[in-house]
Kinemage of the C-alpha trace (Angstrom):
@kinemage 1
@onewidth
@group {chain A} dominant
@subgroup {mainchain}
@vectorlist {calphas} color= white
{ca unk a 1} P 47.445 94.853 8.531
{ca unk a 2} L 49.062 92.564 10.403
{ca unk a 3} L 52.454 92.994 7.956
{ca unk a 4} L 51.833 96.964 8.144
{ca unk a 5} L 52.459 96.930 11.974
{ca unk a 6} L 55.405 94.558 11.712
{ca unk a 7} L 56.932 97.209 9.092
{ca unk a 8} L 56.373 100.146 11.835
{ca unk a 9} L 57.801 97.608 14.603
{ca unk a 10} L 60.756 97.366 12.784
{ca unk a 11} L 60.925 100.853 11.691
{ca unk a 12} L 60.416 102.025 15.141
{ca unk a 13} L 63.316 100.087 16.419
{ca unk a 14} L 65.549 100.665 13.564
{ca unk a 15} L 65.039 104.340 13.804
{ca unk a 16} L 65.665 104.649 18.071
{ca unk a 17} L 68.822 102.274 17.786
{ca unk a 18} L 70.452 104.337 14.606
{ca unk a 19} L 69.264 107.674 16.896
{ca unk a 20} L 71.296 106.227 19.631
{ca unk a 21} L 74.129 104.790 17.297
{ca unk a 22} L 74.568 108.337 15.619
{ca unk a 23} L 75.094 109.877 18.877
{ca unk a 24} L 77.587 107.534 20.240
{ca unk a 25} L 79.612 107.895 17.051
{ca unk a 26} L 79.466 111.816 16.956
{ca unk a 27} L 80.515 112.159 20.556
{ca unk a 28} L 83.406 109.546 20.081
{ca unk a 29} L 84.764 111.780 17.174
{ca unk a 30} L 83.871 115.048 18.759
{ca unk a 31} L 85.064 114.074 21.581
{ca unk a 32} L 88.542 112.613 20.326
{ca unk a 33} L 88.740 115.868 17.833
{ca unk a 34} L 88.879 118.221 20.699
{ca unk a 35} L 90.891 116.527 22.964
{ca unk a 36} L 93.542 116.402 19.480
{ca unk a 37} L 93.176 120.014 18.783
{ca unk a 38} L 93.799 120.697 22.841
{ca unk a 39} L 96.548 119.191 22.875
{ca unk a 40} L 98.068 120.143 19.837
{ca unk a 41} L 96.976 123.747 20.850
{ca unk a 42} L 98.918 123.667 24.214
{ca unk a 43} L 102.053 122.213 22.431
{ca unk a 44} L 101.681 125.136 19.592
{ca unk a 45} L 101.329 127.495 22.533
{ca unk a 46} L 104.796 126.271 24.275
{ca unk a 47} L 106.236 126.180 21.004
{ca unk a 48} L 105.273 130.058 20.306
{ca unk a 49} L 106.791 131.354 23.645
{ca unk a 50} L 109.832 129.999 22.455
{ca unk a 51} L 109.905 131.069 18.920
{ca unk a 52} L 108.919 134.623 20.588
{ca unk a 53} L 112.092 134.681 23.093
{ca unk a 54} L 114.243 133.254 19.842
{ca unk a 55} L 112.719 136.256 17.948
{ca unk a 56} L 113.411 138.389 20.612
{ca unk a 57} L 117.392 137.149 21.175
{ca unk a 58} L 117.249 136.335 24.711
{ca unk a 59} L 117.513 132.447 24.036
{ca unk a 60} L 119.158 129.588 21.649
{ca unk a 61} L 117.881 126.795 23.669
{ca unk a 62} L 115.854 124.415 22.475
{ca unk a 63} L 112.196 123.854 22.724
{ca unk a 64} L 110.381 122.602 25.701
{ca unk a 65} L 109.777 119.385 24.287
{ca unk a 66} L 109.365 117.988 27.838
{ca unk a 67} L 106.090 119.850 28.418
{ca unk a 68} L 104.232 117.701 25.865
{ca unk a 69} L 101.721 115.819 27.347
{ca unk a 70} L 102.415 112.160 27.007
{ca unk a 71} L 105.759 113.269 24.892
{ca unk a 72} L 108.594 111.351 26.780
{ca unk a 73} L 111.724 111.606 25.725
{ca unk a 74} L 111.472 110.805 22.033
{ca unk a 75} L 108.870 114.044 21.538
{ca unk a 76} L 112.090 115.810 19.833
{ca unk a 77} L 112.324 113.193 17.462
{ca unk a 78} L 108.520 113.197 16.799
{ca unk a 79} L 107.768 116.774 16.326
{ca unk a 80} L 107.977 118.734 13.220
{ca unk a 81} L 107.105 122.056 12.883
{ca unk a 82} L 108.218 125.856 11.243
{ca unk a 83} L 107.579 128.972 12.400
{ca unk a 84} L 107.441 132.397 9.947
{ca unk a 85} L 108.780 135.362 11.684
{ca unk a 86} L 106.885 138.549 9.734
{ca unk a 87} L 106.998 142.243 10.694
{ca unk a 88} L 103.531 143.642 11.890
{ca unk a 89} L 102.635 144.562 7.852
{ca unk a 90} L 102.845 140.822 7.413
{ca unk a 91} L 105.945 140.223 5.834
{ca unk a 92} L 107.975 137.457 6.332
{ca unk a 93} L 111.426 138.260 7.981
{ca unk a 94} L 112.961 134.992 8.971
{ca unk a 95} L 111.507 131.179 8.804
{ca unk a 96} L 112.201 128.529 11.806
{ca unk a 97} L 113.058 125.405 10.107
{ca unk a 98} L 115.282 123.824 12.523
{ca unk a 99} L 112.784 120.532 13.119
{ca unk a 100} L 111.415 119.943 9.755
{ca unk a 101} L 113.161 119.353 6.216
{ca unk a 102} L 110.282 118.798 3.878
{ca unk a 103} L 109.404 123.056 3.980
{ca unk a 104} L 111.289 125.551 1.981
{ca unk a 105} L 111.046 129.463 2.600
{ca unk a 106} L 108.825 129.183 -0.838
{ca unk a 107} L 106.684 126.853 0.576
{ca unk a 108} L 106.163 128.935 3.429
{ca unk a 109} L 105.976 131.601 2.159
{ca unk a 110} L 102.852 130.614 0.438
{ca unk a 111} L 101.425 128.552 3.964
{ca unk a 112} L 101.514 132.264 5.705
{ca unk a 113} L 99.956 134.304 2.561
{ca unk a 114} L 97.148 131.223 2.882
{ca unk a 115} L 96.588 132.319 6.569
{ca unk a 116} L 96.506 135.901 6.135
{ca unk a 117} L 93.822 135.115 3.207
{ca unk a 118} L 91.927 133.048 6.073
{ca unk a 119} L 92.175 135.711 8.130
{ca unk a 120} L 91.617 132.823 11.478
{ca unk a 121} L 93.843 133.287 14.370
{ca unk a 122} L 94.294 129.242 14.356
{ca unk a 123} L 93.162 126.169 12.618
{ca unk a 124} L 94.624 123.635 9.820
{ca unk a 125} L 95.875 123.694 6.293
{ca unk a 126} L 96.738 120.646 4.957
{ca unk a 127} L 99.096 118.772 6.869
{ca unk a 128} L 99.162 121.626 9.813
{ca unk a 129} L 97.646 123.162 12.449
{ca unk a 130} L 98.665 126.593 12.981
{ca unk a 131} L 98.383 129.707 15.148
{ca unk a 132} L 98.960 132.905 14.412
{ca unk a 133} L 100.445 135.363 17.445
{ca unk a 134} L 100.648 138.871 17.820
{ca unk a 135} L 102.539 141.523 19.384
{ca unk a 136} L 104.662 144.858 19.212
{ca unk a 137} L 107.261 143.422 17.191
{ca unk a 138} L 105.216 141.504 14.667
{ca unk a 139} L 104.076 138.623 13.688
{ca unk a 140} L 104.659 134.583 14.677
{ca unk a 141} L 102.949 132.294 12.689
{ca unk a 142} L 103.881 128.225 14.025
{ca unk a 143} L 102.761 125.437 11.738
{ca unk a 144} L 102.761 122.084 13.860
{ca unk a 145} L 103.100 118.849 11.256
{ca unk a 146} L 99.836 116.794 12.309
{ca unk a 147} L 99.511 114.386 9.790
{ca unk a 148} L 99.759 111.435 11.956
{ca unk a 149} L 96.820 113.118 13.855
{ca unk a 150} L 94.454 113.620 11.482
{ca unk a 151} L 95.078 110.494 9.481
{ca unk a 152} L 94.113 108.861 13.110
{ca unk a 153} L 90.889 110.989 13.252
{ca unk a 154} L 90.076 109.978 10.098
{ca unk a 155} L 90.325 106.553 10.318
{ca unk a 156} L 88.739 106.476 13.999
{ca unk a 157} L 85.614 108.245 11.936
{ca unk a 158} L 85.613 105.520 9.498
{ca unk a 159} L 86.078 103.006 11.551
{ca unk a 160} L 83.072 104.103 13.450
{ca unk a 161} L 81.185 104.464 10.507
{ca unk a 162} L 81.961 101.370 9.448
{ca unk a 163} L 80.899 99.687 13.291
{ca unk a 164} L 78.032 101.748 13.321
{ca unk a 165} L 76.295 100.556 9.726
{ca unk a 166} L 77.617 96.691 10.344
{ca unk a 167} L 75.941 97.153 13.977
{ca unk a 168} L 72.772 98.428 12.260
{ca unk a 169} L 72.735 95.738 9.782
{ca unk a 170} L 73.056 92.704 12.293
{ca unk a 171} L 70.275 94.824 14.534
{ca unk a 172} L 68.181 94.788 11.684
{ca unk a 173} L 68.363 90.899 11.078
{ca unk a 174} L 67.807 90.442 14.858
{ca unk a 175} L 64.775 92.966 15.005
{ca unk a 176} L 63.358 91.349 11.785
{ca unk a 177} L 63.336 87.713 13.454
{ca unk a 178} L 62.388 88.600 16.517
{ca unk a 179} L 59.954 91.517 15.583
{ca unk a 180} L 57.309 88.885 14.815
{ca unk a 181} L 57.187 87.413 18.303
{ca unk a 182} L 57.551 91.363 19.555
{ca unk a 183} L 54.113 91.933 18.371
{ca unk a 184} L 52.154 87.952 18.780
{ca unk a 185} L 50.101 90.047 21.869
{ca unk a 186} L 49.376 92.637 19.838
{ca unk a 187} L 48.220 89.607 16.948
{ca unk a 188} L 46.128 87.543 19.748
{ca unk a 189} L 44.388 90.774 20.290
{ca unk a 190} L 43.649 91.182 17.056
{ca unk a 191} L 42.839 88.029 16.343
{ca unk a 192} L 40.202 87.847 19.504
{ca unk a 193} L 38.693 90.935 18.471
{ca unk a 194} L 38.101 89.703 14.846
{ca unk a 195} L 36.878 85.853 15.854
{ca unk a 196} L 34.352 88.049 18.371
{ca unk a 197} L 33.355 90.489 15.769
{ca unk a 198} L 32.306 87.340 13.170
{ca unk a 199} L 31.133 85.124 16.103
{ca unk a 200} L 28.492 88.125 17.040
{ca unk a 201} L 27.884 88.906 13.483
{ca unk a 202} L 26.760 85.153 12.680
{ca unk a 203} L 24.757 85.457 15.964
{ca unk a 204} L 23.357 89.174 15.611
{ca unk a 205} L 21.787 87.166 12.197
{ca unk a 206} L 19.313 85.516 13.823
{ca unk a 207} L 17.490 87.921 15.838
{ca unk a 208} L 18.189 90.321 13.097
{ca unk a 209} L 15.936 88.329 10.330
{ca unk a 210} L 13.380 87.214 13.107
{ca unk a 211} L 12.638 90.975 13.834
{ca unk a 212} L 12.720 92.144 9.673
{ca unk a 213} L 10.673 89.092 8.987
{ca unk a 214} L 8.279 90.141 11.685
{ca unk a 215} L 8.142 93.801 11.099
{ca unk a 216} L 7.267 92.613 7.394
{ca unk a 217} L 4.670 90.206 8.202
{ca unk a 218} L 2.990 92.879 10.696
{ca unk a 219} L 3.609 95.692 7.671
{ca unk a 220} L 1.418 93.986 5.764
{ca unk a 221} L -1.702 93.845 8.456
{ca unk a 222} L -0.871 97.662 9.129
{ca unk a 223} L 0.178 99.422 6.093
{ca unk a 224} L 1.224 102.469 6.666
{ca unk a 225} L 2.310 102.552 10.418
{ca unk a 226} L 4.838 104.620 11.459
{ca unk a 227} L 6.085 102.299 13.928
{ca unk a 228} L 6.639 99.363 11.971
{ca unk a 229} L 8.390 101.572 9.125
{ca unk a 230} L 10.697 102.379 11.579
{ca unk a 231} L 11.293 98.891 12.838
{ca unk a 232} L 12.003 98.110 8.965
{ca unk a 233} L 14.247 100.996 8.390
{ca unk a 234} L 16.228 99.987 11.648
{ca unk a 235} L 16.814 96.343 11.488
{ca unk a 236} L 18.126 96.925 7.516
{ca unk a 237} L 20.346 98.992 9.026
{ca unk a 238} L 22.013 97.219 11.325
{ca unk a 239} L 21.624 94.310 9.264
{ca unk a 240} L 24.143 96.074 6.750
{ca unk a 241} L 25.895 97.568 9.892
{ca unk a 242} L 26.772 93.875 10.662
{ca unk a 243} L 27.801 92.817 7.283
{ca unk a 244} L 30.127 95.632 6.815
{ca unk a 245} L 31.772 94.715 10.156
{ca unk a 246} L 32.368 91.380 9.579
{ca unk a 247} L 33.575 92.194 5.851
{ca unk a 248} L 35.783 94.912 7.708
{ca unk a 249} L 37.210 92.458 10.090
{ca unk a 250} L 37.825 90.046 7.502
{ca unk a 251} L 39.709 92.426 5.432
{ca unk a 252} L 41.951 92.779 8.494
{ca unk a 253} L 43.327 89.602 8.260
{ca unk a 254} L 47.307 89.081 6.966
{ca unk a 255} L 45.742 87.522 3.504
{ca unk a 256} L 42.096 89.124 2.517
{ca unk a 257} L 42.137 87.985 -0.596
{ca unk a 258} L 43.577 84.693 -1.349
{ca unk a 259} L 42.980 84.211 -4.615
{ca unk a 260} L 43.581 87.382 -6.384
{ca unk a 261} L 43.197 87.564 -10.450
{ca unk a 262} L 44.182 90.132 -13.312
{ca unk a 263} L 40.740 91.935 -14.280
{ca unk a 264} L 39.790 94.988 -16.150
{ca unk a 265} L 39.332 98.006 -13.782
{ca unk a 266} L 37.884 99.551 -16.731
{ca unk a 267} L 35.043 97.632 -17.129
{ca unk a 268} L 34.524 96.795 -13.267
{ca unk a 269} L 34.471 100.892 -13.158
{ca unk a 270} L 32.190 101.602 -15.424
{ca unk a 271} L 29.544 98.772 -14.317
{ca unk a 272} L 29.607 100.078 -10.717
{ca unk a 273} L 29.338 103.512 -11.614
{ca unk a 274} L 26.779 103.163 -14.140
{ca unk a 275} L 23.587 103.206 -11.191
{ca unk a 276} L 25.052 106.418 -9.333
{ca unk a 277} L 25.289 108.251 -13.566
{ca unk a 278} L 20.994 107.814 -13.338
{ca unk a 279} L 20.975 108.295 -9.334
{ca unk a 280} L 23.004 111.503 -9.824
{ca unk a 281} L 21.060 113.078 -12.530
{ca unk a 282} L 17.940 111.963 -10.747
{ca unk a 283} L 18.652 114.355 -7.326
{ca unk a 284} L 19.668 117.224 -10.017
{ca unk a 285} L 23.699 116.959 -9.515
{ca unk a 286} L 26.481 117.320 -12.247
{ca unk a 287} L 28.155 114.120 -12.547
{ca unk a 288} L 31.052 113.283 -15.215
{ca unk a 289} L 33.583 110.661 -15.307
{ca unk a 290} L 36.495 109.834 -17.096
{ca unk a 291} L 37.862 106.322 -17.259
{ca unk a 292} L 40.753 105.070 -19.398
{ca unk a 293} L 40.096 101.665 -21.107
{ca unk a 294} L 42.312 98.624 -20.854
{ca unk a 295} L 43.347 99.053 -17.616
{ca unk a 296} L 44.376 96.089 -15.416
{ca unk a 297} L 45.002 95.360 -12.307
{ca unk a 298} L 45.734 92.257 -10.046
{ca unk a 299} L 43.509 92.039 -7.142
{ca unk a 300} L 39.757 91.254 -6.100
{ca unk a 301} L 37.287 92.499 -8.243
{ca unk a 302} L 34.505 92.330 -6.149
{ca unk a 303} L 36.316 94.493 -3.365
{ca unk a 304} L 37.279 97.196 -5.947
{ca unk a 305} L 33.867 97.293 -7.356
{ca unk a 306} L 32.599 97.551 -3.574
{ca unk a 307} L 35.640 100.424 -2.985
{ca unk a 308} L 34.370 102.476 -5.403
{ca unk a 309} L 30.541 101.936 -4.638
{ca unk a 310} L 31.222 103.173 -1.384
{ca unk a 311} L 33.211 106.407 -2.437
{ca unk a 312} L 30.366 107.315 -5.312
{ca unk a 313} L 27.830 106.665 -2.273
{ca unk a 314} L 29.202 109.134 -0.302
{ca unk a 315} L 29.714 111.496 -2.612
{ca unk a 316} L 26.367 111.591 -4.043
{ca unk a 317} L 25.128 111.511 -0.495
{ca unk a 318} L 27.085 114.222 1.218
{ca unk a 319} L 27.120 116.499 -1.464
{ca unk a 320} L 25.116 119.902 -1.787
{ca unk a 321} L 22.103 120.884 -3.615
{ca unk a 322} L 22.740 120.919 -7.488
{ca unk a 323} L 26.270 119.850 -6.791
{ca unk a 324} L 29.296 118.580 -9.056
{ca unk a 325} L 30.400 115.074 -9.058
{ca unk a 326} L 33.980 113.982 -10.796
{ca unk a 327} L 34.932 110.410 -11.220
{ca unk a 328} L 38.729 109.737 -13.074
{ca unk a 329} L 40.093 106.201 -12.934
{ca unk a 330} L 43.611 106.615 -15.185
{ca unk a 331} L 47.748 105.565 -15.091
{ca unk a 332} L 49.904 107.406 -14.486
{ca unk a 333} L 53.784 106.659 -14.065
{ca unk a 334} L 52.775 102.633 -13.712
{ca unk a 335} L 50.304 102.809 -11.354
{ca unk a 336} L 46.547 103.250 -11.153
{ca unk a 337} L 45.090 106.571 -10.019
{ca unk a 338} L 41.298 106.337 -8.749
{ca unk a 339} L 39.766 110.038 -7.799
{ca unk a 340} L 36.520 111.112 -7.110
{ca unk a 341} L 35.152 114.542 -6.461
{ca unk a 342} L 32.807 116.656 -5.218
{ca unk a 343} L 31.403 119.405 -3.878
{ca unk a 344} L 29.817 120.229 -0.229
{ca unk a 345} L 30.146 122.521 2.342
{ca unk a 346} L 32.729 120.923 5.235
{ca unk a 347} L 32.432 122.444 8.929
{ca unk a 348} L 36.072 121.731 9.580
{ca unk a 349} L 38.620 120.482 7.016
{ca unk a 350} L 41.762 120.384 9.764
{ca unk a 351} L 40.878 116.197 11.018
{ca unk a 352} L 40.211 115.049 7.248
{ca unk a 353} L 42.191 111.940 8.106
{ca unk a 354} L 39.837 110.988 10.884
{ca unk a 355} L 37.547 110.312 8.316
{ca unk a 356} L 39.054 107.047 7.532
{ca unk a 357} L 38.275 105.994 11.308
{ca unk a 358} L 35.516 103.577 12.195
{ca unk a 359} L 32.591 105.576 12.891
{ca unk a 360} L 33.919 109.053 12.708
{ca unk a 361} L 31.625 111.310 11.332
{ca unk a 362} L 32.066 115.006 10.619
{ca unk a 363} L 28.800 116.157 10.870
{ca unk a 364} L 26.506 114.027 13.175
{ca unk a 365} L 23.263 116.296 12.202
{ca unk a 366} L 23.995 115.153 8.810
{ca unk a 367} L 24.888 111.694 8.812
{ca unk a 368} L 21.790 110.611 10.360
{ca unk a 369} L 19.709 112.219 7.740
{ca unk a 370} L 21.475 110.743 5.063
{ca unk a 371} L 21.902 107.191 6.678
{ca unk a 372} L 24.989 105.080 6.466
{ca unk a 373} L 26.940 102.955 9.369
{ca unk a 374} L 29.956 105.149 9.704
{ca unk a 375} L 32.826 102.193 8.442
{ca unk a 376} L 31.917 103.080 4.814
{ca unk a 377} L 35.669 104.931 4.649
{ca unk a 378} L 37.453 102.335 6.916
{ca unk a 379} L 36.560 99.654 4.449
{ca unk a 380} L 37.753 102.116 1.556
{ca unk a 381} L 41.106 102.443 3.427
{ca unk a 382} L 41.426 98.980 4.118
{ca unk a 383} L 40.526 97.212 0.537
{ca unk a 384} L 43.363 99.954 -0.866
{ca unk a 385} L 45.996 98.905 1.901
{ca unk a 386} L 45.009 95.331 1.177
{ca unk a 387} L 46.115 95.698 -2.610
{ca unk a 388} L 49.429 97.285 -1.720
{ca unk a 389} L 47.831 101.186 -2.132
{ca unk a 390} L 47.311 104.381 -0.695
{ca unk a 391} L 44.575 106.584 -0.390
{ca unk a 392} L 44.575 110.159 0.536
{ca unk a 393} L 41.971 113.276 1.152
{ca unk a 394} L 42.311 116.930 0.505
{ca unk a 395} L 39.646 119.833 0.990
{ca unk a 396} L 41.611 122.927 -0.496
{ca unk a 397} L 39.057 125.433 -0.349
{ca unk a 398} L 36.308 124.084 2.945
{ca unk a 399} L 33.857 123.358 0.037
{ca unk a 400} L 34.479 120.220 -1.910
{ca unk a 401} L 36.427 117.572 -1.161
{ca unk a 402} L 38.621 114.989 -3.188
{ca unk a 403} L 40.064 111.568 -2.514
{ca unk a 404} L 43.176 109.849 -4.730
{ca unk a 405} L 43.877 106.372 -4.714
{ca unk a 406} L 47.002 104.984 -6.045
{ca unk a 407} L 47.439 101.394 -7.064
């Protein structure tokens, strides 16, 4: 248990830093990418007024280099880029190749055919980003060389990456070593409430056998007396209700079973479910089983037998009038499967996990007919937890229900 809410601790932790992590690392890169393409996108646009007055004839100059933003004076030496002068059916008339070397009128040629095929007024292609303007006169399409650009957004992505999974790792080492001491007031809780639950169960004991010892003794001078019956009934009761809590609380502790051994499940099956084939048969219900032979499994015996006592218990008691019972103990894929089956008639199927909580009962009206303390489930869950398993419950139709165990 104790290891189970370390796990979640950790998990927990893990999962809000990585949340906050992810963010920081997405809004560095988003951030960064549009602040790239904006400026790239007001240089294209500068460039493109030019391109369209040098298309036009009513300038040779060159291009404002000095209204790129953190340019300087070296910006003409940095910036490479073509243009593709087309008519308005989109073909190309003249190419700008003044500031770049590395682009024939092939080559672009097949950059502007790629754009058209886009059919996006701006973006990139390969090394580029490029716009596409239009007017009267036709068509400007500028490619701006970015490569230094997006080889810098790259590697600011993977460097963040990078930060990001070396911060999680050194996180996790922190919030592993310290994740013990996180939860010690959580584990003194727990620990009180399990020394008071065995203290009061040793002392419950006492008074418990002094009144069943009495009511017996008083049984036998008046047979038959409702009153005393009742006393009997009532004190074995809570004499079991007091075992099972103080088995419950035990099997809360960080190692229930200390010395754990390889035993057959097969044969531990079939001797606990031999009493419930005649008990079954006897209150006029269909029971079947099916259990594989030679399985084994490392674990307590005793608590498995118990574990499935409990589940056979329940289902012969909670199940309808000449109904079916189905027990299946098999492996599947490596691991142990434990199901039983069977049918009754469920009020509400939509809190079947609540039945798994200490005294939760479905049907109050019911339970006290048929007896039991209301932990039988809670000790089911925790004796399967406790042996590194999990156990789940499913009512598809309202009237049966089914539990799987895997081991």
């Amino acid at each position: 248990m104790l290891k189970k809410i370390q796990r979640r601790f950790i998990l927990a932790a893990m999962a809000a830093f990585g949340v906050v992590m992810l963010i920081i690392i997405t809004g560095i890169n988003v951030a960064n990418y549009y602040h790239t393409t904006s400026m790239q996108d007001h240089l294209i646009g500068e460039l493109l007024k030019h391109e369209q007055k040098v298309f036009q004839k009513q300038q040779t100059s060159r291009p404002p280099f000095g209204k790129i933003p953190g340019g300087g004076p070296e910006a003409e030496f940095t910036t490479r880029f073509f243009a593709v002068h087309c008519d308005t059916d989109g073909n190309m008339k003249a190419m700008s190749r003044d500031y770049i070397a590395s682009v024939d009128e092939r080559t672009a040629e097949a950059y502007k055919q790629e754009v058209f095929l886009r059919g996006r007024e701006k973006g990139y292609y390969e090394d580029y980003r490029y716009r596409v303007s239009r007017n009267d006169r036709g068509i400007i399409i500028l490619f701006l060389n970015v490569e230094m650009q997006i080889q810098f957004m790259k590697s600011l992505l993977l460097v963040s990456l990078v930060i990001g999974i070396i911060s999680l790792f050194l996180v996790l080492l922190l919030v592993v070593c310290f994740s013990r001491r996180a939860i010690r007031p959580y584990i003194q809780n727990m620990e009180r409430q399990k020394r008071f639950i065995t203290d009061a169960g040793h002392e419950l004991k006492t008074p418990i056998t002094s009144i069943t010892t009495s009511a017996d003794i008083a049984a036998m001078e008046h047979e038959g007396d409702e009153w005393i019956i009742n006393i009997q009934k009532q004190s074995a009761r809570l004499a079991h209700l007091v075992g099972d809590l103080v088995a419950l609380s035990r099997l809360d502790e960080e190692i229930p079973f200390p010395e754990k051994c390889r035993f057959s499940l097969s044969d531990a099956a079939w001797e606990t479910a031999e009493p419930f084939t005649v008990l079954a048969k006897a209150k006029g219900k269909k029971y079947s089983q099916h259990i594989e032979e030679n399985l084994v499994l490392h674990g307590d015996c005793n608590s498995m037998q118990r574990m499935i006592s409990i589940l056979l218990d329940n289902a012969v008691r909670y199940s309808d009038e000449d109904g079916t019972i189905r027990l299946d103990i098999y492996r599947k894929r490596g691991k142990i499967c434990i199901e039983v089956f069977n049918t009754c008639s469920l009020p509400d199927t939509s809190n079947l996990e609540r039945l798994f909580d200490r005294f939760y009962r479905m049907d109050e009206s019911r339970s006290k007919l048929t007896g039991g303390t209301g932990i039988g489930l809670s000790m089911v869950q925790a004796i399967v937890e406790a042996h590194g398993g999990k156990i789940r419950v499913k009512s598809p139709d309202g009237k049966s229900i089914h539990f799987k165990i895997t081991l």
